[in-house]
N, C-alpha and C positions, 0 to 999 in steps of 0.2 A: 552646168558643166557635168561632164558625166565623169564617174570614177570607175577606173578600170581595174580587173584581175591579173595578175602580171602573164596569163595567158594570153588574154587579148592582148596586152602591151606589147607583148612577142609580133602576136599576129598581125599587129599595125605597122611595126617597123616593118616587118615584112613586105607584106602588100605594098609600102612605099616604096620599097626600095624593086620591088618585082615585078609590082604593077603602074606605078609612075615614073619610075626609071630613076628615082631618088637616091644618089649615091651614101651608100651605107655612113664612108667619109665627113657627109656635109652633113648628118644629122649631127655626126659626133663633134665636128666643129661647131654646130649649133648650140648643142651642149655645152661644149668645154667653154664657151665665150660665156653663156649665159650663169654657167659656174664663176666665172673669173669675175663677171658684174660682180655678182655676190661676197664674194669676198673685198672686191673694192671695197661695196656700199658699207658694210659690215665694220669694217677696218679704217673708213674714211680716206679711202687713199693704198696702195699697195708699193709706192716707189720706195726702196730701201728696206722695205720689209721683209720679215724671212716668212716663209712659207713652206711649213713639211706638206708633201703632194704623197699618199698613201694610195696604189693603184693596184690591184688585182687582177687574174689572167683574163676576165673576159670583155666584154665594152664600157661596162662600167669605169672598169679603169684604165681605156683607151678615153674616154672621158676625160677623167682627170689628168691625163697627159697632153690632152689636147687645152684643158685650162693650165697645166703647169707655162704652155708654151705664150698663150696671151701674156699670164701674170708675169714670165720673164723678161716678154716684150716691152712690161709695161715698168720696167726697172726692180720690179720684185726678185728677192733671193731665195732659189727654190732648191728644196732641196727635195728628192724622187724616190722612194721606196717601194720597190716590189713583191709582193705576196704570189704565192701558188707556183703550181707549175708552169715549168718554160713552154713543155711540149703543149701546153693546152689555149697557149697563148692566139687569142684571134688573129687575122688579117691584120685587120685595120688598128688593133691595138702596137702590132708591130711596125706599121706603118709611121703611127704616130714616135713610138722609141727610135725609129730611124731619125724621122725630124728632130728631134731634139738630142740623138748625138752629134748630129752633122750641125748644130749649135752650139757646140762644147757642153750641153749639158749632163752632167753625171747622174745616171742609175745605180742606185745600188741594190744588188738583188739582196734580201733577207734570208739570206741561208747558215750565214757563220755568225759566232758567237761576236765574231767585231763589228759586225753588219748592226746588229743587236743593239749591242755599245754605241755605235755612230747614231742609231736612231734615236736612241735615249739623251743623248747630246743634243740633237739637233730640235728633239723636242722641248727641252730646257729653254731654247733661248728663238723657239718661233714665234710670232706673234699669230699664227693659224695654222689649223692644221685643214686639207683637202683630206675626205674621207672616199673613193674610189675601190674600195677594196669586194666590196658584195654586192651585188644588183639586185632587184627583184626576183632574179631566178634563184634565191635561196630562201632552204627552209629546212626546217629539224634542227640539230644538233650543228654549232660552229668546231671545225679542224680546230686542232691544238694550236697551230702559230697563228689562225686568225684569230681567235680566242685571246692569246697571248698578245699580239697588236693591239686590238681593241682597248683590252683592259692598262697597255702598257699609257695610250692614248689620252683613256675617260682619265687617271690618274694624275696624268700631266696637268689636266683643266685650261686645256687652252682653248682658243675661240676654231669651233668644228664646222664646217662645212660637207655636207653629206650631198653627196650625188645621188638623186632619185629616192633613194630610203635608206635610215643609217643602215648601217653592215649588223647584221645581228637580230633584224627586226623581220618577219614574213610579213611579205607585201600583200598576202590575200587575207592573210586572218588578226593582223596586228600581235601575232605569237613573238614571244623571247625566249632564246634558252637561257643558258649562264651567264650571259653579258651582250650587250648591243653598244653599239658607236654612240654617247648621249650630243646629239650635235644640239649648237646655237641655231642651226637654220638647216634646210633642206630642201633642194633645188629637185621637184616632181617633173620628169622628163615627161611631154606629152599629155599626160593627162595624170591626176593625182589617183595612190592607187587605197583600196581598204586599208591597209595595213596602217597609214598617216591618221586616222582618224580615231583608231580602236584600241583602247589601253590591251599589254601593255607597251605597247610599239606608238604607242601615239604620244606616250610619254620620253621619247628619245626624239622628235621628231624637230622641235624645237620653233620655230618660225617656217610656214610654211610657205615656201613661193614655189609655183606650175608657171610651168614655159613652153608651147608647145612644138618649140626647136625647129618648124617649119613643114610640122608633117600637114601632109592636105585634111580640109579641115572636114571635108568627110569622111574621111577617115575614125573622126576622133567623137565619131556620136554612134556610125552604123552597131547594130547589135548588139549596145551593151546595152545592158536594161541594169546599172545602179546610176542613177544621179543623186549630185550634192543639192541639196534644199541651198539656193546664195540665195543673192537681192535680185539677182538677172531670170532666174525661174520663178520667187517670189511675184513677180512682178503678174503674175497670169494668175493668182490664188483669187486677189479680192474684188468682183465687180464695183464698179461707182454705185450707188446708192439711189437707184430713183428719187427722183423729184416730189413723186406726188406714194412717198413709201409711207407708211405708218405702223401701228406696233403689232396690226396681224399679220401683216408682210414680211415682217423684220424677222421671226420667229417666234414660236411661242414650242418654251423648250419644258419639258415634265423633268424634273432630276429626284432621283429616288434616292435619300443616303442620309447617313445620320442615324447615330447611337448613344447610348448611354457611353461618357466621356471623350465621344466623338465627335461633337456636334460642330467644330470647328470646319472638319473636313467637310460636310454638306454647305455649310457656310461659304467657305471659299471657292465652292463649285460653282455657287449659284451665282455669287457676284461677280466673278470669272465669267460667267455667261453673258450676264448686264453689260459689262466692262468692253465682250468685242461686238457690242452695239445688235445684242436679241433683244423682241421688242416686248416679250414676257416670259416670264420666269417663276414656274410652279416650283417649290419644293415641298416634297410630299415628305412628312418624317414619323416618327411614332409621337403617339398621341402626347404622353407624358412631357415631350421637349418642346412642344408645339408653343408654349409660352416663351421662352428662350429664343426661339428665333422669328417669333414676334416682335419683339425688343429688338433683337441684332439687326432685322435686316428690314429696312425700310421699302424699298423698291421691288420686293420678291414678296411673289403671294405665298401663305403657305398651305399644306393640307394636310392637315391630324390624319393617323394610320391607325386601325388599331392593333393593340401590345397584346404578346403573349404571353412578357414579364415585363416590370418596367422600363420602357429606352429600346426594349425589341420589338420590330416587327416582326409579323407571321401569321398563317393564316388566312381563311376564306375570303372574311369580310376586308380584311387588308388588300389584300391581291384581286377580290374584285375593284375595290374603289382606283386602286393603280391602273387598272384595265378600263376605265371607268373617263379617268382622267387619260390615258394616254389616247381616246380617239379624238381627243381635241388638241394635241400637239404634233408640232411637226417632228420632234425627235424627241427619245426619251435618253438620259444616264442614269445608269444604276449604280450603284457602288460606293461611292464615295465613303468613308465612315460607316457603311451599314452595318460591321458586326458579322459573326460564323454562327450563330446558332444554327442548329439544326433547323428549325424553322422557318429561321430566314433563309437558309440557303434551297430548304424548299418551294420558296417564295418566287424566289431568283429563277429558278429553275423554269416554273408557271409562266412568269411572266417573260422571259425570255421565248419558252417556246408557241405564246400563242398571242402575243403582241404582233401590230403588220405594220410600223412605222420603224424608221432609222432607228438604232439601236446602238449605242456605247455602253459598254461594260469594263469598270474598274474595279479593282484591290478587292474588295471582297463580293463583286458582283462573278469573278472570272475564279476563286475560290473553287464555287461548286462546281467545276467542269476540270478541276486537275485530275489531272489521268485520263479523263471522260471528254478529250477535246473531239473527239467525234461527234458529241451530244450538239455540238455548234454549227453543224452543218442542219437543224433542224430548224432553225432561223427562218423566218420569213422574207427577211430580209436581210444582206452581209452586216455583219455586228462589225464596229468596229472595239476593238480592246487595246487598252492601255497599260499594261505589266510592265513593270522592273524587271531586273536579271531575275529574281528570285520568285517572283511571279511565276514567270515567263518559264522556269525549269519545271516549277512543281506540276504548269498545264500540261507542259510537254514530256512531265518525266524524265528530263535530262537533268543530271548534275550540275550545278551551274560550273563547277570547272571542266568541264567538257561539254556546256554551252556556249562559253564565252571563244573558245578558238575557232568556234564552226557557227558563228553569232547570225553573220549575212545568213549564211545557208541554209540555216536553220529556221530564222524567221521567213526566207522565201518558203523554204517546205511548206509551214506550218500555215502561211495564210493561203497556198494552193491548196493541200489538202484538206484542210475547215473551212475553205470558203470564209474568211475573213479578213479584216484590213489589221494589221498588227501594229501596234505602234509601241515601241519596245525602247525602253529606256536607261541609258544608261550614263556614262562618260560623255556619248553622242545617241542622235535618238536615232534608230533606225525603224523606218515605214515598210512595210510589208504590204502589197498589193497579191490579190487572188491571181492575175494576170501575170504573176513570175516577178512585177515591175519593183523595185528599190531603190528606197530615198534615205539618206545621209544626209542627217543635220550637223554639225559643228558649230551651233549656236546653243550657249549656253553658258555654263563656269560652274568652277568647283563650291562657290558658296553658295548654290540651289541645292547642294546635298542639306539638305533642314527639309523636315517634316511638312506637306500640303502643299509644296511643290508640284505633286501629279496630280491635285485635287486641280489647281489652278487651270493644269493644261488640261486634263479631261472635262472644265466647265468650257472654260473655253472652245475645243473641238465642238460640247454640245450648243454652244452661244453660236456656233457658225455656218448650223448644219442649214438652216433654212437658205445662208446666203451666198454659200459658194460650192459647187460638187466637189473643190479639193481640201475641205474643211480640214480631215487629219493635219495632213500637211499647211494649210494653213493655221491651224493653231500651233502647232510646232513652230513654226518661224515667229510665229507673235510671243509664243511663251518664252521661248529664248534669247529673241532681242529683249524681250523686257526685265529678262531673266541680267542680260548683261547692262540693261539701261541703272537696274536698282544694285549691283555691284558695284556699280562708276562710283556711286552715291554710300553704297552700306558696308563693303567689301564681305569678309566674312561674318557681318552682322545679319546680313541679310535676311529677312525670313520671308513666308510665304505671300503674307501680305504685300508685304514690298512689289513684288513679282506681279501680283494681281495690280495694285494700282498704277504698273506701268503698262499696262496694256494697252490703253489708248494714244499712251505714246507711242508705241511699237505699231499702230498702224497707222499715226500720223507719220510715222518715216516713212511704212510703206508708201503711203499717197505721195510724199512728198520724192520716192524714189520714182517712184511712175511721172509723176510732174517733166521730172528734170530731165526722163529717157522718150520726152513727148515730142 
């Protein structure tokens, strides 16, 4: 499914309604039905219920008076409130206010202090509220009385319904100002947009349901270049498995990482690798640790580095043996636990630039290149990297709070301009292609926040390099079903390991989702 910028959201209705003959009318009735499901479902039932309907001047809240008029159909007691200006009021939103006075149904505009009063009543004693008030076409700062609505709303705590994205949230960058609509659920007209995904607007969004209200369905893939990573795109990530494969077909991955009080993180990288079925597994570490994950890890071969103090690599003879071992793998990872010394990030730097196999680079592999992300485009071949928000600023220079609003945008630049495939982590993971192209995950949870979490997905990515061109992205969707498999199970206990040992459940779903779509 692709997720759209509310520009294009624009230019979709458009085109339908200009170039299919699709009356602007029947989208909105599309809408307003597929809203009134919603609150059915939500509510168990709508007859005898009251219902506040909050509708604003533009279609958004021709929307919601198009679901006032199902729900009253449907023996619901609604009660209609209108924000903004008269004069700026659409067509088809007036259209709709016609249909439902010639029903006896009462509007009442928000402009007087009793207007006010009657809302605050009505909110008291609804059992939902319709939130209709702001579209997608909003962004910055909320007016004083939307503002004032909103807030009067979230207060009440009653069960929210948000038409396309609560009022208060940007639909391209998941931005808040002072307050957003917190709904129960959010009805994404067409196609779902950034803003649902991306704290801190993905945090108001509530339950998300996409409808795509009947626009033509070409419409709703041409020239966006963000998609959401589901099970329906999943589904093309992992080939079947030859017959006649064995463990130098399967992969044979080199991971570089591992420090003094680190050794965890190289740990979980490598068996994270094992785990999405690579058919060997170097881990190269400094010399001194080299006993320690002989012990730990049974199935991973290992290879002494040598130290330039204890637990660090660095250095000639290190960096050649790294170079030594990577023409015998099909991909290498750097990073995991490695450590900042100067020397190691010397190290990094060597072998980054003169290495000619697949390439991943994490946490302190991506270190030596902040500020210096032009140094990336020296690659022999496109690196893929794995940063956090805070990573991911210090390569780019940007503040992470003026990364985080311009998130998409930023990781598109950044992987056109470095020539590299970005895999950026946060709330949700977002993919960066060289090609302009954008992938949104929304697999995950909030108790993967624990440490060796990005160790898991970056072994993983390198465990998949042999077996499928869209590794990033597929270890993304493996790392975050599994990520949700070991939640079901630990909740916030969760830790990394968990994560890693669910991995091979995360692609027996997959299989078993390809099965079922055979």
């Amino acid at each position: 499914m692709k997720v759209a910028l509310a520009k294009q959201m624009h230019e979709i209705d458009k085109s339908a309604v200009e170039e299919f003959g699709l009356p602007e009318l029947s989208l909105m009735e599309s809408a307003g039905h597929r809203v009134f499901e919603a609150v059915k479902n939500i509510l168990g039932g709508v007859s005898k219920k009251s219902i506040c309907i909050l509708a604003g001047s533009g279609n958004n809240g021709g929307d919601a008076l198009a679901a006032a008029r199902y729900l009253s159909n449907a023996g619901a007691r609604v009660k209609i409130f209108l924000l903004g200006n008269k004069d700026h009021r659409t067509a088809s939103l007036n259209v709709q206010m016609r249909i439902l006075r010639g029903m006896g149904v009462e509007l009442q505009q928000l402009e007087s202090d009793r207007a006010w009063e009657r809302l605050q009543v009505t909110l008291r004693f609804s059992d939902a509220v319709v939130d209709g008030i702001l579209g997608t076409g909003f962004s910055g700062q909320l007016r004083p009385a939307a503002l004032r609505l909103i807030r009067l709303v979230n207060a009440a705590k009653k069960i929210t319904v948000s038409i396309d994205i609560p009022s208060g949230v940007d639909a391209d960058t998941g931005a808040v100002g002072e307050a957003a609509m917190d709904a129960d659920c959010t009805v994404a007209l067409g196609l779902p947009k950034i803003g649902h995904y991306i704290c801190p607007g993905a945090s108001y969004v509530g339950k998300l349901l996409v409808d795509n209200i009947g626009l033509p369905a070409d419409l709703l893939s041409d020239e966006i270049h963000q998609t959401l990573v589901d099970d329906e795109l999943a589904l093309t990530f992992l080939p079947a498995r030859p017959k006649d494969s064995h463990k130098g077909t399967c992969g044979k991955i080199l991971i570089v990482a591992g420090s003094r009080g680190m050794t965890g993180a190289a740990s979980l990288a490598a068996m994270s690798a094992m785990k999405v079925g690579a058919g060997l597994v170097t881990l190269a570490v400094p010399e001194s640790l080299n006993p320690i994950y002989e012990m730990k890890l049974t199935e991973v071969i290992t290879a002494p580095l040598d130290e330039v103090k204890q637990g660090i690599i660095g250095g000639d003879k290190a960096s050649e043996k790294i170079l030594d071992l990577a023409e015998k793998a099909d991909a290498i990872l750097i990073g995991c636990g490695l450590g900042r010394e100067r020397e190691t990030q010397a190290l990094v730097r060597k072998i980054v630039a003169e290495v000619d196999k697949p390439l991943i680079l994490d946490a302190d592999a991506i270190y030596p290149f902040n500020g210096k992300a032009d140094d990336l485009k020296a690659c022999k071949q496109i690196p893929i990297l794995t940063p956090h928000l805070g990573e991911l600023s210090a390569l780019l220079d940007i503040p992470v709070e003026k990364l985080r609003p311009a998130l998409v945008s930023e990781v598109r630049r950044a992987a056109q301009e470095y020539r590299a495939v970005i895999v950026a982590k946060c709330e949700v993971t977002i993919v960066g292609y060289p090609n302009g192209e954008i992938f949104i995950s929304p697999l995950g949870n909030s108790a993967m926040a624990s440490g060796g979490c990005g160790d898991v997905l970056a072994g993983a990515i390198a465990g998949l390099m042999k077996q499928t061109p869209f590794a990033p992205l597929t270890g993304v969707w493996l790392q975050g079903t599994a990520g949700n498999f070991a939640a079901d199970e630990k909740s916030e206990g969760l830790i990394a390991s968990d994560v890693m040992e669910k991995l091979p459940a995360a692609i027996k779903k997959l299989r078993a989702i390809g099965y079922q779509n055979s």
